[in-house]
C-alpha positions in Angstrom: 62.5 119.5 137.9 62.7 121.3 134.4 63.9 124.1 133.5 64.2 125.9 130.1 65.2 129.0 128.8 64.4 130.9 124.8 66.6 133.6 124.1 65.4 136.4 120.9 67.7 134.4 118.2 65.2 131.3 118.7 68.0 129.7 120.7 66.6 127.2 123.7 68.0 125.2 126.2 65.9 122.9 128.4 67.7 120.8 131.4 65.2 117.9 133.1 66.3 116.5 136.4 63.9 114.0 137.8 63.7 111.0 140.5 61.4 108.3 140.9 61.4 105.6 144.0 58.7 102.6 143.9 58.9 100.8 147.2 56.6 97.7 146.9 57.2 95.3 150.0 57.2 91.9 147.3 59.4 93.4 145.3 61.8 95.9 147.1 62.8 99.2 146.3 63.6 100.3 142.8 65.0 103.7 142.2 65.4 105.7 138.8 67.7 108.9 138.6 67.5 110.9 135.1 69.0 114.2 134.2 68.8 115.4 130.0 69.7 118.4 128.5 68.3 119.7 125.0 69.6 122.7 122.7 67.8 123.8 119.8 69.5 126.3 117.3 67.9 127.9 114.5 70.0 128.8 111.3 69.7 130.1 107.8 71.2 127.6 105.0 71.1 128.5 101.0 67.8 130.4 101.9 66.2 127.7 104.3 65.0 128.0 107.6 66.6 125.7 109.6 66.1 124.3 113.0 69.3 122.3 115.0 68.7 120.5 118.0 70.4 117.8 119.8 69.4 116.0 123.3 72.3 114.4 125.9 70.4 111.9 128.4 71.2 110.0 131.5 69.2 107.5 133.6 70.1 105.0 136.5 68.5 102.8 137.8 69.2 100.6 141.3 66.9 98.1 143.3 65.3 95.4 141.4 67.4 96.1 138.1 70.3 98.3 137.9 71.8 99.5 135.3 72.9 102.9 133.7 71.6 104.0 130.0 73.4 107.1 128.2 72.3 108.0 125.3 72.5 111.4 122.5 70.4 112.1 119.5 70.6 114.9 117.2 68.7 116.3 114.2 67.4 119.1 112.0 64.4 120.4 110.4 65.0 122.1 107.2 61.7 124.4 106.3 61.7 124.7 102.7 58.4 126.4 102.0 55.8 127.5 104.3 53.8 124.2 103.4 56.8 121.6 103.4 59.3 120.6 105.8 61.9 117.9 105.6 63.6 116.3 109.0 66.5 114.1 109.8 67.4 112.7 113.1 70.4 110.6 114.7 69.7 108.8 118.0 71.9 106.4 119.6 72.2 104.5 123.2 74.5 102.6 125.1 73.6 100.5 128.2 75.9 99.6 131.7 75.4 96.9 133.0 77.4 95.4 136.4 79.8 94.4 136.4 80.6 97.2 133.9 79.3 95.7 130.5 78.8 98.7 128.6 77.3 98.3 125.0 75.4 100.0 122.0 71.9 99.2 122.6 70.2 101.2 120.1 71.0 103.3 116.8 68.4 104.9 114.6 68.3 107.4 111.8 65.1 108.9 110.6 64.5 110.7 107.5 60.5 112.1 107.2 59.1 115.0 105.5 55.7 116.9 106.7 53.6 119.0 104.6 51.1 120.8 105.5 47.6 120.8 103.3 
């Protein structure tokens, strides 16, 4: 299930809800629950078009494996001419394990420009 919304300011919100169950007779069941939610705001800084945007994800898995992952990223795109963009993004992720071992499992920064020929 998605759903997602734009309002006139550029403003968006999307929220994705989805389920998945494999039942394989070898192997047993194995179910994964995920929910995410994602914002995007746009702003104006010293002149520059810039975009905001930031993602807070969930999944959960029982059967086979279980385990829980949690995770939030968040970033910017920073237009500064029609032709040339420059983008910088934060992500990070924990995982849960039973019985309850929760650690950082992930961290990542990204720093890229596009430009458009």
């Amino acid at each position: 299930l998605v759903l997602g919304s734009r309002y006139n300011n550029g403003t968006k919100l999307i929220l994705n809800i989805s389920n998945f169950t494999n039942n394989q007779t070898e192997q047993g069941n194995t179910e994964l629950n995920s929910a995410s939610i994602t914002g995007g705001y746009p702003l104006f800084i010293f002149t520059y078009k810039t975009n905001l945007f930031g993602t807070l994800s969930y999944l959960s898995a029982t059967g086979l494996s279980e385990f829980s992952n949690y995770g939030i990223s968040l970033g910017s795109t920073l237009k500064i001419s029609k032709e040339f963009r420059l983008n910088l993004a934060v992500s990070t992720k924990a995982r849960s394990t039973p019985p309850l071992k929760t650690k950082m499992s992930n961290l990542s920064v990204k720093l890229s420009t596009n430009y458009i020929f």
